[in-house]
N, C-alpha and C positions, 0 to 999 in steps of 0.2 A: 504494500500500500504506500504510494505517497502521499510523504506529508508535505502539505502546501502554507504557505504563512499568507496566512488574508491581510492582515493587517499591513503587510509592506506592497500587497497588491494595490492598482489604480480602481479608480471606478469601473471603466471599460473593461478591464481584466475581469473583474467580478462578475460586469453584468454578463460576460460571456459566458464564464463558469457557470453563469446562474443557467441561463440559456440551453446549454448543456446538461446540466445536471434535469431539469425540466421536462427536456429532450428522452433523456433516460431512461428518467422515472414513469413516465407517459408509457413509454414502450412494455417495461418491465409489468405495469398495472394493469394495461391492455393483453398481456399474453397471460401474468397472473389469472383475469377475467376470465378469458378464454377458455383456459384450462377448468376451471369450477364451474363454469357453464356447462362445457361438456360433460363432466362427473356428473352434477345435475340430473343431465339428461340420460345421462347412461342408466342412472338410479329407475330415474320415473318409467324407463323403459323395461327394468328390469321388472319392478311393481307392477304396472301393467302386465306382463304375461305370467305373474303369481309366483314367481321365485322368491318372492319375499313374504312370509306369513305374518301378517299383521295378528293380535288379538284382537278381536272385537269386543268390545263392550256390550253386556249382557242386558239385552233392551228388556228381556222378559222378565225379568227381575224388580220388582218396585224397590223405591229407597227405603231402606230401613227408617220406621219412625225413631226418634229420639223422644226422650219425656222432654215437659219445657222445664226450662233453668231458670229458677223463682232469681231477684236480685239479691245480691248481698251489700251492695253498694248504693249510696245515693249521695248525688248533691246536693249541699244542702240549702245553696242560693235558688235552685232549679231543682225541685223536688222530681221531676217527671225524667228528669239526668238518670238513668240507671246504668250497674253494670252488674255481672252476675258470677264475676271473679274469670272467668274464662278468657280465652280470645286474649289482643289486644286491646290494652287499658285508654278508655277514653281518655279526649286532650283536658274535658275537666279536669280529672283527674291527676293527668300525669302535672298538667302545672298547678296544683296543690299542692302536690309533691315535693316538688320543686322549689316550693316558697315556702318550705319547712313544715307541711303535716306530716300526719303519719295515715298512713291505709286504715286504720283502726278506726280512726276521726271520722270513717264513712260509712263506717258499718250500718247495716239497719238494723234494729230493735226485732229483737225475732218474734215481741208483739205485733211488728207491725207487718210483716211476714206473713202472720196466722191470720192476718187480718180480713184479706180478702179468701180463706179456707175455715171451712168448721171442724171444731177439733172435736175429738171424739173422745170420752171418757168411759174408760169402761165402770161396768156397776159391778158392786160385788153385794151377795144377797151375805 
């Protein structure tokens, strides 16, 4: 590899180099292209006459239900802010956090939990 000193080059010298190098890299980017386009096409070709087994996804299968996730969290400027501890933490949240609470400070009252559920007591004779 040479090494060339830019800094004692003129401007013309440069924008030549520049020129050149431009030149180059153009070419090199175009045959790179070239090349991954073909692959490409070689692939989709390949898929197409079934040499390639895909999985399919099982249409006849319904989604599993999940139970719903009561909240554990609230806001407490914006009471209707929930979160239910899973997933990614609301931006409420994370900038409380942030601004020195603690995750505790959110919790819901597991009165207030039961609240929209009737609790069942059992009887004993």
């Amino acid at each position: 590899m040479v090494k060339l000193r830019l800094k004692n080059m003129d401007l013309d010298e440069l924008w030549r180099l520049h020129e050149e190098l431009t030149k180059i890299l153009a070419e090199k980017i175009t045959g790179e292209k070239l090349e991954l386009e073909n692959r490409l096409a070689q692939l989709r070709r390949t898929e197409h006459l079934g040499k390639v087994a895909r999985p399919e996804a099982k249409a006849d299968r319904p989604r599993r239900k999940y139970p719903k996730v009561l909240p554990k969290y609230s806001n407490p400027s914006v009471p209707t802010e929930t979160w239910s501890g899973r997933g990614k933490q609301p931006r409420w949240l994370v900038a409380a956090l942030r601004s020195g609470h603690k995750l505790e400070d959110f919790l819901i009252a597991k009165t207030e939990k039961a609240a929209g559920h009737k609790v069942r007591r059992g009887q004993h004779s």
